[in-house]
N, C-alpha and C positions, 0 to 999 in steps of 0.2 A: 523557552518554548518556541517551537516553530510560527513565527508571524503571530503571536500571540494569539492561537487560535483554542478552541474548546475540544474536546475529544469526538462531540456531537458535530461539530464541523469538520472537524480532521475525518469525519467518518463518513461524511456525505461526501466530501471532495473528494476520499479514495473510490465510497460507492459511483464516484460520476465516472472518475478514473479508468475505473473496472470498466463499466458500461463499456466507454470509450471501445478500450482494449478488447473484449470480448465481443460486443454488441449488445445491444439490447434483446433480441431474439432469443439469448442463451442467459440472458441474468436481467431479472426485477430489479430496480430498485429497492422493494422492498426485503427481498430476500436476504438482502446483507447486516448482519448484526457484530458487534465485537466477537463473539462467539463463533463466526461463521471462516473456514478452515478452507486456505486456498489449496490444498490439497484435494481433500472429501470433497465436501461442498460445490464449491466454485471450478477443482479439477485446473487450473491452469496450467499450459504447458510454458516451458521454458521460455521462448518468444515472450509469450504472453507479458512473461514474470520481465523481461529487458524492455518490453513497451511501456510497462507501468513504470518500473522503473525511469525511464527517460521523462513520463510525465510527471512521477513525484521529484525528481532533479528541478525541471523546468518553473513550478508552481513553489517547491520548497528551496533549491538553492543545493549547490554542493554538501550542504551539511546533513541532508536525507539522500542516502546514497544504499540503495536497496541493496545492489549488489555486494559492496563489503559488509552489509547485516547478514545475507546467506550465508560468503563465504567463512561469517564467524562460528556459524553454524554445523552439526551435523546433521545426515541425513533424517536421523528422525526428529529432528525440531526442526527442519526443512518440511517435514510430512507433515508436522504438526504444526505448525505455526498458522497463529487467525489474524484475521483483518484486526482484532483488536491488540496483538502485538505489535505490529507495525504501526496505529495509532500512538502506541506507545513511545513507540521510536522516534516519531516525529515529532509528538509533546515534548521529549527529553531533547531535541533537537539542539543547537544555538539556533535563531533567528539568523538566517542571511537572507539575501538580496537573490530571487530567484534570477535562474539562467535568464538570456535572451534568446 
């Protein structure tokens, strides 16, 4: 599991994540649940999705590597996909040594 962390925590760190990426202006904190669909929901454009990406890299390490999770993907689990997928991904993770 990524830095041995819980899914409640994996979930706050992407909620901060987000924030980050987005702003705060356009996304609550509260608003983000495992359930909550960066498509529908959250609406992120592509940028969006390579700025998180570079922060979940950085905080989790090469072995959360958002971009080849998409590219395994097709467009509609691209559409579908929630934040609590990607929680998923990074539970399953190995553990490495985040970027500097």
């Amino acid at each position: 599991m990524a830095s041995d962390a819980t899914a409640e925590q994996i979930l706050a760190e992407i909620t901060a994540m987000l924030v980050e990426t987005v702003g705060d202006e356009f996304l609550l904190a509260d608003e983000v649940t495992l359930a909550t669909t960066f498509n529908e929901d959250l609406a992120l454009e592509s940028i969006e999705f390579v700025a998180l990406a570079e922060l979940l890299q950085k905080r989790y390490g090469a072995a959360v590597d958002l971009i080849a999770l998409l590219a395994e993907k097709d467009m509609e689990e691209i559409l579908a996909m929630t934040v609590g997928d990607l929680v998923a991904h990074i539970a399953a993770a190995p553990a490495s040594a985040p970027a500097l």
